[in-house]
N, CA and C of each residue as an Amber inpcrd file, in Angstrom:
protein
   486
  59.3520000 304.9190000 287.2520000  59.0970000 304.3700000 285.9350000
  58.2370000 303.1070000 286.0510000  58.5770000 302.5220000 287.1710000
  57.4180000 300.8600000 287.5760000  56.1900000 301.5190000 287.4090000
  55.6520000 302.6030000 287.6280000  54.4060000 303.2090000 287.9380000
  53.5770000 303.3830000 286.9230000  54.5650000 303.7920000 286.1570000
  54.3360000 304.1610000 284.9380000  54.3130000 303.4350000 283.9110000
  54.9630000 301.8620000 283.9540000  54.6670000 300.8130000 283.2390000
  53.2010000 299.8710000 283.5780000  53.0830000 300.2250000 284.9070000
  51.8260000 299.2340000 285.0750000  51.3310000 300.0800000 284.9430000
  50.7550000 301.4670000 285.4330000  49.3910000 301.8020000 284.6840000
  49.1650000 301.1240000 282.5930000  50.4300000 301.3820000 282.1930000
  49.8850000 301.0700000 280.8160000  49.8030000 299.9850000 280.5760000
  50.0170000 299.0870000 281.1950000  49.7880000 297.4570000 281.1390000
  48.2780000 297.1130000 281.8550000  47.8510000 298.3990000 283.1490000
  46.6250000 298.0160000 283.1180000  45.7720000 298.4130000 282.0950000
  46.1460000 299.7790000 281.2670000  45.6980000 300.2340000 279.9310000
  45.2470000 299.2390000 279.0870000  46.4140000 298.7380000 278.8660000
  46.7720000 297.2550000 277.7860000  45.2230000 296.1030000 278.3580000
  45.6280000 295.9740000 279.5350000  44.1260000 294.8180000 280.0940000
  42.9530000 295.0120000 279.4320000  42.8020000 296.4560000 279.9000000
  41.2400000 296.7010000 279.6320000  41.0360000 296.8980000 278.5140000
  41.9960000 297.2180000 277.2360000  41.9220000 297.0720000 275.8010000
  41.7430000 295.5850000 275.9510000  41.8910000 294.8550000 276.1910000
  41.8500000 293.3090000 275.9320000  40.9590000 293.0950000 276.0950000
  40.3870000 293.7400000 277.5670000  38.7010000 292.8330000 277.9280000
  38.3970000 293.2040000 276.7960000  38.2640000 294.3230000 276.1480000
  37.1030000 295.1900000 275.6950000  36.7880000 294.5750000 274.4120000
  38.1460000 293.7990000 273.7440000  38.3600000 293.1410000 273.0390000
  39.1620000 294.2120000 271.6490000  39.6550000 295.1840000 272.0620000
  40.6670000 295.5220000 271.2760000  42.1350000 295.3330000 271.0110000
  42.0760000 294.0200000 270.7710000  43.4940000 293.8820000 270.5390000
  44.9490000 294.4510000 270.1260000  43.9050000 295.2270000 269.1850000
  45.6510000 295.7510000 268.0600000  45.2940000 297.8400000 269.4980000
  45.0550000 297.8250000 270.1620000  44.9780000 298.7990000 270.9820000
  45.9350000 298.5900000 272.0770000  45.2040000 297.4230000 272.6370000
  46.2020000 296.9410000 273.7570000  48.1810000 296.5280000 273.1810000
  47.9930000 295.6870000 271.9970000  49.6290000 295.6510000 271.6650000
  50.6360000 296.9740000 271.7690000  49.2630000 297.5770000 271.0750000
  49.9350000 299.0990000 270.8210000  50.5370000 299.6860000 271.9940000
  49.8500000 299.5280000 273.4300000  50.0440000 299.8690000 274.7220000
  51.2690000 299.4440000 275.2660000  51.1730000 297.4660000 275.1300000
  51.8540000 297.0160000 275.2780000  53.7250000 297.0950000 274.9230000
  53.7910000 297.4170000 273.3620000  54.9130000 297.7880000 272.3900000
  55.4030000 299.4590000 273.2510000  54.5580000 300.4070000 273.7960000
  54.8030000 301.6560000 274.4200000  55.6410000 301.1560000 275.4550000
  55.0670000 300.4430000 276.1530000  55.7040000 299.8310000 277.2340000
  57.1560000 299.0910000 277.4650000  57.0510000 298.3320000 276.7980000
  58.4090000 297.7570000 276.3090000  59.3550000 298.6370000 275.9220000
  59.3570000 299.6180000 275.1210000  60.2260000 300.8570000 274.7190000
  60.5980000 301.4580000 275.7260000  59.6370000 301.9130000 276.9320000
  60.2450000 302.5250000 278.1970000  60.7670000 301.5060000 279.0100000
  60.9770000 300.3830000 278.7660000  61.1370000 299.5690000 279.7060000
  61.1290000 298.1550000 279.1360000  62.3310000 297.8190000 278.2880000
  63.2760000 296.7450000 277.5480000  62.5680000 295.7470000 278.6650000
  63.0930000 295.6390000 279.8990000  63.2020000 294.3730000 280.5140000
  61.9680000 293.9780000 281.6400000  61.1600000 294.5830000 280.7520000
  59.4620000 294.2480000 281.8480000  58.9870000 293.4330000 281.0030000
  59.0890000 292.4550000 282.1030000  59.1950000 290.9300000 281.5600000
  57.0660000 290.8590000 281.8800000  56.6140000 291.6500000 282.5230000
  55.5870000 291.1230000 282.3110000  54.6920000 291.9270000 281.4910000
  55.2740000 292.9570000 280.3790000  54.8000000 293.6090000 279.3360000
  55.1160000 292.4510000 278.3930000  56.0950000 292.1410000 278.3630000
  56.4210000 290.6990000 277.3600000  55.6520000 289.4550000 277.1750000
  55.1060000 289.6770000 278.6010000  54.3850000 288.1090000 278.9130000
  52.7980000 288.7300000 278.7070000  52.4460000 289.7700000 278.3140000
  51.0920000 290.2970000 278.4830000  50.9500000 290.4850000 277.0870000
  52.1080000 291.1170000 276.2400000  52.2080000 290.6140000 274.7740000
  52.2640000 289.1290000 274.2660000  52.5200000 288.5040000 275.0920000
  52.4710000 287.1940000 274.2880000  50.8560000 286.4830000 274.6310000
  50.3960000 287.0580000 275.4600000  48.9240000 286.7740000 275.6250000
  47.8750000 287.1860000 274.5760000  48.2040000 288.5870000 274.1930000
  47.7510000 289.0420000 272.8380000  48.0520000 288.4530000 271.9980000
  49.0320000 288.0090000 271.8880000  49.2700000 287.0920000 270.3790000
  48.8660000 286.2360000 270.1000000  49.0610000 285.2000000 271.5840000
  48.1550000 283.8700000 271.6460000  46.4100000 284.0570000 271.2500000
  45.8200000 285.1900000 271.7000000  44.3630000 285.6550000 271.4520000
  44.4700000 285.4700000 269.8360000  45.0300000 286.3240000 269.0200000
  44.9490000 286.6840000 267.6640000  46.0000000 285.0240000 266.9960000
  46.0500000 283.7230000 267.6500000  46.6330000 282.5180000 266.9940000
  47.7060000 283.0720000 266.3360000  48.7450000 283.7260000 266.8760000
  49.7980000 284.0110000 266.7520000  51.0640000 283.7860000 267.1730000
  51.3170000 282.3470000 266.8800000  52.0060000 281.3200000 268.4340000
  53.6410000 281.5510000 267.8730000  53.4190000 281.8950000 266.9390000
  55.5080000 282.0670000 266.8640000  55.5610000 282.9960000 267.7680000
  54.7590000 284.3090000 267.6470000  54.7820000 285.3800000 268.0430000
  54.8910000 285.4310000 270.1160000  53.8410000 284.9680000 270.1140000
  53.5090000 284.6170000 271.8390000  54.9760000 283.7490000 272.1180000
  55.1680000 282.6880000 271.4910000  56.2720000 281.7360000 272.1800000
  57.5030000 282.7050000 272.0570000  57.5010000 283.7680000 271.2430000
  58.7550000 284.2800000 271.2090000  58.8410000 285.6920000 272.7040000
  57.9660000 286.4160000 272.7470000  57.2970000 286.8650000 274.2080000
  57.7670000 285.9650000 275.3640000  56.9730000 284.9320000 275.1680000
  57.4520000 284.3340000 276.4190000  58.6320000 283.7890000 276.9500000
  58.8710000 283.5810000 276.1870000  60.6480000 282.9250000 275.9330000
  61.3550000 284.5470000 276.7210000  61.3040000 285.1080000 276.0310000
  61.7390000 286.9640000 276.5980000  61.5650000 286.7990000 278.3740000
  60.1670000 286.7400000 278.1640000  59.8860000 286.7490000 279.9450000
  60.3890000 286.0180000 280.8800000  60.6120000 284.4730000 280.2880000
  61.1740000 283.4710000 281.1650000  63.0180000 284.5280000 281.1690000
  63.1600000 284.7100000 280.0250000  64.6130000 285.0770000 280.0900000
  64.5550000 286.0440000 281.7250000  64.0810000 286.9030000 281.1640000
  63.8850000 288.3340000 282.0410000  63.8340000 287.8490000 283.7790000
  62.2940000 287.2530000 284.0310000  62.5050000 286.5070000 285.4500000
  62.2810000 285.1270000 285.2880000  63.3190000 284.1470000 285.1050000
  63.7760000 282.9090000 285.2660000  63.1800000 282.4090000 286.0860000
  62.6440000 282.8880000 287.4110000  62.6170000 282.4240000 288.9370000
  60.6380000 281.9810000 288.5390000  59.9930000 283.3320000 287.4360000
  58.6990000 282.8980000 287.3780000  57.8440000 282.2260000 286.8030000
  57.2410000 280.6600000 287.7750000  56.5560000 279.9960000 287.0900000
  55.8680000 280.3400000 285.9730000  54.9000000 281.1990000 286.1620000
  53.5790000 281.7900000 285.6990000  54.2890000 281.6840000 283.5370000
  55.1870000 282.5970000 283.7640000  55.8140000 282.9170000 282.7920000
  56.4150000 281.4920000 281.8590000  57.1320000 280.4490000 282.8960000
  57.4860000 279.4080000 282.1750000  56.3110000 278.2920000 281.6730000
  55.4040000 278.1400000 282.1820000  54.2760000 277.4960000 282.1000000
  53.5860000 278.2030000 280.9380000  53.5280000 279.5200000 281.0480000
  53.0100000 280.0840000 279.3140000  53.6660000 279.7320000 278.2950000
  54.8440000 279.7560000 278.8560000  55.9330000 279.5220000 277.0600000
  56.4410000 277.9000000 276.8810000  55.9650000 277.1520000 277.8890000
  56.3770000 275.3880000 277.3100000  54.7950000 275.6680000 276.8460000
  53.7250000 275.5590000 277.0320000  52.1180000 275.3940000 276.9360000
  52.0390000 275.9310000 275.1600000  52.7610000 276.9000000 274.6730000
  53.2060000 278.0080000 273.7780000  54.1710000 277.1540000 273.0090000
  55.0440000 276.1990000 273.6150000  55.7490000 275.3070000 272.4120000
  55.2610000 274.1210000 272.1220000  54.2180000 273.9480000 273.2540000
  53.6940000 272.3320000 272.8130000  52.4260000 272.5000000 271.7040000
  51.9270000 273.8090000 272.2960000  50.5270000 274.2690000 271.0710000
  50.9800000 274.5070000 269.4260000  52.2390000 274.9470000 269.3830000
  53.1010000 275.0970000 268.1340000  53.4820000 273.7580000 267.7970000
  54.1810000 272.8510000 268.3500000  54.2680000 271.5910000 268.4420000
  53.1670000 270.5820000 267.7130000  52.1350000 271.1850000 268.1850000
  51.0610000 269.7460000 268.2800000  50.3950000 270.8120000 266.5410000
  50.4620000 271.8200000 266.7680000  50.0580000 272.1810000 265.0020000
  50.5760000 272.3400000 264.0590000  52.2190000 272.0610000 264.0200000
  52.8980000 271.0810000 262.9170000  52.5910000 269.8510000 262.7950000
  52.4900000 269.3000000 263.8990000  52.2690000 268.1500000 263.8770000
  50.9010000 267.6520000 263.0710000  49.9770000 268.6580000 263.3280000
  48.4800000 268.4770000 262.5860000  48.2620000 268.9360000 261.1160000
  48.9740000 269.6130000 260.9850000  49.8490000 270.4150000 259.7740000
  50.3980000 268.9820000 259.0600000  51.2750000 268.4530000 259.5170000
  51.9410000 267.2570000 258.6500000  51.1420000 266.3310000 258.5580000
  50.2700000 266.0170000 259.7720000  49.5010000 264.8790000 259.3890000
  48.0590000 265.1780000 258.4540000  47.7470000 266.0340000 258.4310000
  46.8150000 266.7430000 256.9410000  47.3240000 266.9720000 256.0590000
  48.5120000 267.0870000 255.8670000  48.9780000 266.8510000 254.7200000
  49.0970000 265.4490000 254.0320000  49.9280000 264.8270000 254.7670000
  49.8970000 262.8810000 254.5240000  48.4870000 262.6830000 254.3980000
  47.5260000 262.9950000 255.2750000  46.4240000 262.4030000 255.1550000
  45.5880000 262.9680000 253.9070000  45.9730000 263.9200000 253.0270000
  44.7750000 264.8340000 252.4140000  44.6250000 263.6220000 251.3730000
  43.7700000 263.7230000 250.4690000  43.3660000 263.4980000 249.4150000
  44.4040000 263.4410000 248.1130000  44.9430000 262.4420000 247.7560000
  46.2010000 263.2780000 247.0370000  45.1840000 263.2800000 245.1250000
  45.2860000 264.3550000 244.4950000  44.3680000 265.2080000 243.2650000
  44.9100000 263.7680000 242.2530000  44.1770000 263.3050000 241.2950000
  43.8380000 262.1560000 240.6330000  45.3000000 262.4140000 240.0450000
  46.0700000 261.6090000 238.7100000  47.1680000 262.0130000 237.9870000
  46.4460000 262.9890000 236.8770000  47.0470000 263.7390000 236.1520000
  46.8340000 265.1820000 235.1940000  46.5290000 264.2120000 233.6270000
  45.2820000 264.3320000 233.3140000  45.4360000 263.4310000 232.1850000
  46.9080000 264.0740000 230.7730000  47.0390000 262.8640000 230.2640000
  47.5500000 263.7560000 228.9320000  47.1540000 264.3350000 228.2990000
  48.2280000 265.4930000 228.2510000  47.9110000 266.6810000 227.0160000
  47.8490000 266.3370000 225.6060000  46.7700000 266.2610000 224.8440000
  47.0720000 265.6230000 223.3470000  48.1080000 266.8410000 222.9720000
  48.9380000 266.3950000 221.7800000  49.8000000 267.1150000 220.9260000
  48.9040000 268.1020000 220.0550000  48.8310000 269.6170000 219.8410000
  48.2430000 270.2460000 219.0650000  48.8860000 270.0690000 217.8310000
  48.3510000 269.0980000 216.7820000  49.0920000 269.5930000 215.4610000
  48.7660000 270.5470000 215.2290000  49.5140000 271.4490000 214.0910000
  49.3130000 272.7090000 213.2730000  48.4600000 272.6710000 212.5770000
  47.1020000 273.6420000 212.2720000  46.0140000 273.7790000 210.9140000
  47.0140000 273.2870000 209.7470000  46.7140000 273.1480000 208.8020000
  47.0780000 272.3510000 207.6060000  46.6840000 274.1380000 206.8570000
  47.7060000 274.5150000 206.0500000  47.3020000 275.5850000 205.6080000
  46.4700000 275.4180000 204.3640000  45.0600000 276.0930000 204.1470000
  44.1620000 276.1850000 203.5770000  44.8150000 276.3330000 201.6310000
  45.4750000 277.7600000 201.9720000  46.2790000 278.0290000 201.1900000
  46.6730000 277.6770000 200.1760000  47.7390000 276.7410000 200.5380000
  48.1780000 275.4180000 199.8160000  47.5910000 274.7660000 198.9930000
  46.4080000 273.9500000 199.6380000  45.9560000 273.2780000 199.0700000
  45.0340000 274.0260000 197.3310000  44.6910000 275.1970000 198.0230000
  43.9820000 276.1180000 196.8310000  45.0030000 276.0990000 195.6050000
  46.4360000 276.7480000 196.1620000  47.5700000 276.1770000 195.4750000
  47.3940000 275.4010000 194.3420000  47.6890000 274.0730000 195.0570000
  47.7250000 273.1000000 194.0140000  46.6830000 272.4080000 193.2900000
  45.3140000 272.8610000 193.8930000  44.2320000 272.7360000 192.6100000
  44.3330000 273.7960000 191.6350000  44.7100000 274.4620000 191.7940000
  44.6190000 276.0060000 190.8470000  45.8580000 275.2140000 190.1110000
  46.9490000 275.0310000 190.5620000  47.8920000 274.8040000 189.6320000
  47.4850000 273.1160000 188.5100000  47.2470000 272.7520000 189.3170000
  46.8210000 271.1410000 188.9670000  45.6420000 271.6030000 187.5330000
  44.7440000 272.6540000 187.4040000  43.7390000 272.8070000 186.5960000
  44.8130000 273.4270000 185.4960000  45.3290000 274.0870000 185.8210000
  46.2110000 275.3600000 184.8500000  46.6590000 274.0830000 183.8770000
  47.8730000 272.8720000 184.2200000  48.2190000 271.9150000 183.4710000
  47.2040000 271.0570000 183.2290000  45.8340000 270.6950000 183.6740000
  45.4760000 270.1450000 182.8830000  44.4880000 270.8050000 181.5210000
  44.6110000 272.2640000 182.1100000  43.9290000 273.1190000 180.8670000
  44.7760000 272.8850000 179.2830000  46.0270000 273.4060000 180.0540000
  47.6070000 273.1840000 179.0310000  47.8160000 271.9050000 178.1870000
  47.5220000 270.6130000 179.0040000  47.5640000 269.7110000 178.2800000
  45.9720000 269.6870000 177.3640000  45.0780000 269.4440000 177.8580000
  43.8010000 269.7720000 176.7940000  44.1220000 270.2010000 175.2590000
  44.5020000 271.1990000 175.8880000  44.8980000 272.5970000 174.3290000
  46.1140000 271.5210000 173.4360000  47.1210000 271.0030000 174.1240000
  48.3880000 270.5670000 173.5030000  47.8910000 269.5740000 172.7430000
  46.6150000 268.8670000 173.4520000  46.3770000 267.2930000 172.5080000
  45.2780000 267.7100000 171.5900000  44.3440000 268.7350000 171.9610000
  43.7180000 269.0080000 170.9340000  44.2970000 270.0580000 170.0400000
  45.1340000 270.2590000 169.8650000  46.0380000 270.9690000 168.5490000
  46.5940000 269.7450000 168.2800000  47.2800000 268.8070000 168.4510000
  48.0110000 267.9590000 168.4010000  46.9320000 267.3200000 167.7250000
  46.0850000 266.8090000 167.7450000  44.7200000 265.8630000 167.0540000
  44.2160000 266.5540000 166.2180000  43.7670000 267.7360000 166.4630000
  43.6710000 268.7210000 164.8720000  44.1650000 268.5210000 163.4520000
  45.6220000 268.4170000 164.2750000  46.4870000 268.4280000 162.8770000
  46.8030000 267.0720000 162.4930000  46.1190000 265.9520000 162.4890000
  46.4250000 264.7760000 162.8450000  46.6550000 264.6440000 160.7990000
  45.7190000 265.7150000 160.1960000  45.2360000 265.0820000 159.1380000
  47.3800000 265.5050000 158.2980000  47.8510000 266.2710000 158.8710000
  49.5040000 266.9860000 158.5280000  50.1040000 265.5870000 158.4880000
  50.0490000 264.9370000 159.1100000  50.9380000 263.8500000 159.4590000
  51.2100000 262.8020000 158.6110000  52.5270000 262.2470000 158.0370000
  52.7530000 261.7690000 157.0460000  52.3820000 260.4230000 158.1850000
  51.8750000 259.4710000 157.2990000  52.0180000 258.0170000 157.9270000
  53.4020000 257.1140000 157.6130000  53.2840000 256.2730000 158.4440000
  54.7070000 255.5880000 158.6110000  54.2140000 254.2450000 157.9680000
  55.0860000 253.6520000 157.0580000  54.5820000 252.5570000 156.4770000
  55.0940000 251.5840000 156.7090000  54.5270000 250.3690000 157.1940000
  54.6970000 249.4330000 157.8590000  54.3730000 248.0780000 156.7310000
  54.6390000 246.9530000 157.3860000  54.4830000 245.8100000 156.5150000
  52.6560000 245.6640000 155.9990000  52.1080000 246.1020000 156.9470000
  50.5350000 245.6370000 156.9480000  49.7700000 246.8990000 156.1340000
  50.8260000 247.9280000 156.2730000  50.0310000 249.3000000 155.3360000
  50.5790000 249.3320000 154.1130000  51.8660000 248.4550000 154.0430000
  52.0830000 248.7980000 152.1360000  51.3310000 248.0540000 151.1240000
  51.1660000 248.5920000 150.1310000  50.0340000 248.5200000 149.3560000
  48.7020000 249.5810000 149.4980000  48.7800000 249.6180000 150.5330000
  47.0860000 250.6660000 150.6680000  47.8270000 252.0450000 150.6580000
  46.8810000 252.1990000 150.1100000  47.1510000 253.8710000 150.0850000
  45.8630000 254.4820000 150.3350000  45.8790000 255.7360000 150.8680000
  44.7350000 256.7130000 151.1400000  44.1330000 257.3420000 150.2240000
C-alpha cells in the first residue's frame, strides 16, 4: 500500500508543477482515504493550500502531520511557519482595520412631512364661495325689501314723516 501511496503523491507533485492545483488535491484527498495516517499526503496537502492562500486549511494539514510523525522536523517547521503567517495576517487584518479611514458621520435625514392634501383645500374654497354666494342672495333680498319695513321711531324721527 506504501507503493501505492507514493506513486499518487508523486501524481499529486507533478499536478502541482504543472500548476494544477485542484488536480493534485484531488490526488492528494485519494490518498489520504487509502491511507488515514500518511502524514506526508497531509503535509503535501497543506502545501497546496498554502499555494491557493489557504492558511487555516494548510495549518490544519500540518498540525495532522506533526501529529502523525512527531519526530519530523520538515513537517514541524511547516506548521509553526503556517501559524506565524496566520498570525502576522490577523494581525494586519486588525491593524487595517484601526488604521482605515473611518467614513465621515451620516448627515441627517430631514423629516419627510406629508403632501398637504390638494383636495382639501379645493374643499374649502368651493365651500367658502357656496356661503358667500348664500349670504349675497340673503342681503340682497334682505335690502330689496328694505322699502316693507316699518321704521322705528325714535326721539330725532318723531315729527317727520315719509
Amino acid at each position: 500500500m506504501e507503493d501505492e501511496i507514493n506513486a499518487l503523491l508523486s501524481r499529486a507533485n507533478l499536478a502541482r508543477v504543472r500548476g494544477n492545483l485542484a488536480e493534485a488535491e484531488t490526488i492528494c484527498h485519494t490518498a489520504i482515504e487509502l491511507d488515514p495516517t500518511s502524514a506526508d499526503a497531509q503535509s503535501l496537502l497543506g502545501d497546496l493550500f498554502l499555494a491557493q492562500e489557504k492558511h487555516d486549511e494548510a495549518l490544519h494539514c500540518y498540525s495532522l502531520a506533526t501529529e502523525l510523525k512527531p519526530g519530523n522536523a520538515s513537517f514541524r517547521e511547516k506548521r509553526d511557519k503556517a501559524v506565524q503567517t496566520r498570525h502576522s495576517r490577523l494581525l494586519a487584518a486588525q491593524q487595517a482595520q484601526v488604521q482605515a479611514p473611518k467614513p465621515p458621520p451620516a448627515a441627517p435625514v430631514a423629516e419627510k412631512k406629508p403632501p398637504r392634501p390638494r383636495w382639501l383645500i379645493a374643499i374649502l374654497v368651493g365651500v367658502g364661495g357656496i356661503v358667500m354666494l348664500l349670504l349675497g342672495i340673503w342681503l340682497g333680498t334682505t335690502l330689496a325689501h328694505r322699502n316693507d319695513l316699518v321704521p322705528i321711531k325714535t326721539p330725532a324721527t318723531v315729527g317727520r314723516e315719509n
